[in-house]
C-alpha positions as CSV (number, residue, x, y, z in Angstrom):
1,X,28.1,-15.8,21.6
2,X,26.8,-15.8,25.4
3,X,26.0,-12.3,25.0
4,X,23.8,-12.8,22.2
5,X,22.5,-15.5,23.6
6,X,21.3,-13.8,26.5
7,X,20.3,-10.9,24.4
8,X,17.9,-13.7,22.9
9,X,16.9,-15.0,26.2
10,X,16.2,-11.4,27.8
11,X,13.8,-10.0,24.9
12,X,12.0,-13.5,24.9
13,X,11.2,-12.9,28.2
14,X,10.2,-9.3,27.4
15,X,7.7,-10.1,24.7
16,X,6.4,-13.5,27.1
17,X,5.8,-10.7,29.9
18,X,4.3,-8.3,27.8
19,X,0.8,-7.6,27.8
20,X,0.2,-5.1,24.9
21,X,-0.4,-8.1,22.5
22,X,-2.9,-9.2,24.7
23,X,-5.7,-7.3,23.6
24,X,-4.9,-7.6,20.1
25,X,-5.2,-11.5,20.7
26,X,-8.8,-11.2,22.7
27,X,-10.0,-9.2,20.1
28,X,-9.3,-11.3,17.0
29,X,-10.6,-14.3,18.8
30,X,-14.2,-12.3,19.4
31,X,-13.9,-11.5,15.9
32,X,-13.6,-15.4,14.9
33,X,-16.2,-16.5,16.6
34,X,-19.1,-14.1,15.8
35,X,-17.9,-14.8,12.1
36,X,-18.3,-18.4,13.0
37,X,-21.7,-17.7,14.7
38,X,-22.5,-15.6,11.9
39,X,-21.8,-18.7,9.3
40,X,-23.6,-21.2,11.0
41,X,-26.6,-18.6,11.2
42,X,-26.4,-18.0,7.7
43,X,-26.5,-21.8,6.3
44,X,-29.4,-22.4,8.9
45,X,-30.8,-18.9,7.2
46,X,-30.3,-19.6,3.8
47,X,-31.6,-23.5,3.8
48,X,-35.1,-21.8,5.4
49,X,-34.9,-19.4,2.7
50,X,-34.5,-21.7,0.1
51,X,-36.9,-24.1,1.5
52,X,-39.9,-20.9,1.0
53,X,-38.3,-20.0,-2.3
54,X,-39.2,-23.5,-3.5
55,X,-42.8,-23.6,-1.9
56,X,-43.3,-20.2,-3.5
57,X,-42.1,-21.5,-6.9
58,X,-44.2,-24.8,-6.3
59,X,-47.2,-22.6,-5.5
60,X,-46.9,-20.5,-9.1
61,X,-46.3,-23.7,-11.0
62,X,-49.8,-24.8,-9.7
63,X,-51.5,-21.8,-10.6
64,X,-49.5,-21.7,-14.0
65,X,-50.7,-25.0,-14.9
């Protein structure tokens, strides 16, 4: 039991030491917050979009009429 205890305990401290993970980690947080960026971008985007769309629309009603 204390051997696989210490097994435990020694491949813990392998994986807390390790650094190959590391990159893997930096990476998917740059990942997260450009598609965070990117969504905030897009609702500010798409609310100016839609804002023109209805001016647009507004404009050929007028006309229409």
């Amino acid at each position: 039991m204390i051997r696989m205890a210490y097994k435990l305990y020694m491949r813990s401290q392998v994986l807390v030491c390790s650094e190959e993970g590391q990159d893997l980690v930096e990476y998917a947080l740059v990942v997260a917050f450009i598609a965070f960026g990117a969504t905030a971008g897009m609702k500010a985007f798409a609310t100016g979009l839609n804002g023109a769309f209805k001016g647009v629309s507004s404009t050929l009603g007028n006309y229409i009429s």
